[in-house]
C-alpha positions, 0 to 999 in steps of 0.5 A: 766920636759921635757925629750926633749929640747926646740928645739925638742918640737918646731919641735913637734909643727910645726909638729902637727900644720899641722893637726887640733886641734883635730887631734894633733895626726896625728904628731906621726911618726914625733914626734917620729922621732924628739925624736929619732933623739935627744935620739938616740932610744925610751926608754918607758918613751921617748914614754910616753912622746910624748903620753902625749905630743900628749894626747894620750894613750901611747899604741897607741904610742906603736904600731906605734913604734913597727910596722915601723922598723926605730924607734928603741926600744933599744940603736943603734950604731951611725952608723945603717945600713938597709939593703933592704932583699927583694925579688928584692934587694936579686935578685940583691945580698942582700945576697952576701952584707949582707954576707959580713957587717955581717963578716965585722962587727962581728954581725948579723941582728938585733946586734950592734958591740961591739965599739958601732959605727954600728948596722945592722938591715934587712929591708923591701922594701924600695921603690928604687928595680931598684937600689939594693942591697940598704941600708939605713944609719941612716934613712935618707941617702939611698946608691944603687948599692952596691958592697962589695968594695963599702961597705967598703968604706961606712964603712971606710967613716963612723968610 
């Protein structure tokens, strides 16, 4: 039996058909990615799953999991918010933002309120330091320049 449907294990292969045979293992970040856009976090037996699915040791699994911090390895809100925490974002008023999204929501770093609708999680670098303070939403939506009004909007947008 398949922990994941027939929809994310073709995602999968299309994903490990961009590399050799031999190399199917190249594809675990998207495989990853794919499982966790369907579970909505990577329970061990989920990333056990796609080391057996890829024939890989699933320590191995493991390790890419736990190095990158867009895989989440406990159960998130359905609205994650990542807040850059780096230098140049801080510069720009990271600290204010995350100020203000910590009292806004009730938690801290790393906490998912209470609804279960936001986690907030600190992230590294994101690529965008010209554009700060940024956030990252879900994974995949990036929001710059942001201002504790513009926060709230963003939250009020996503209750």
């Amino acid at each position: 039996m398949s922990l994941l449907s027939p929809e994310a294990l073709v995602r999968i292969d299309r994903e490990m058909a961009k590399y050799p045979p031999d190399q199917r293992q190249s594809a675990v970040m998207s495989a990853l990615r794919i499982a966790q856009q369907e579970k909505g976090w990577l329970a061990p037996e989920v990333i056990e799953f796609v080391a057996h699915y890829l024939g890989m040791p699933a320590i191995a699994v493991y390790e890419v999991a736990t190095f990158y911090n867009m895989y989440d390895l406990k159960p998130v809100g359905r609205h994650k918010i990542t807040l850059c925490t780096n230098l140049s974002c801080t510069l720009q008023g990271a600290d204010r933002i995350a100020a203000h999204l910590k009292a806004r929501l009730g938690v801290d770093f790393g906490e998912t309120t209470a609804d279960g609708r936001y986690t907030l999680k600190a992230g590294e670098c994101m690529g965008a330091c010209g554009d700060g303070p940024l956030c990252l939403h879900n994974n995949h939506e990036m929001h710059e320049r942001l201002t504790p009004d513009k926060v709230d909007e963003l939250l009020d947008k996503w209750t």
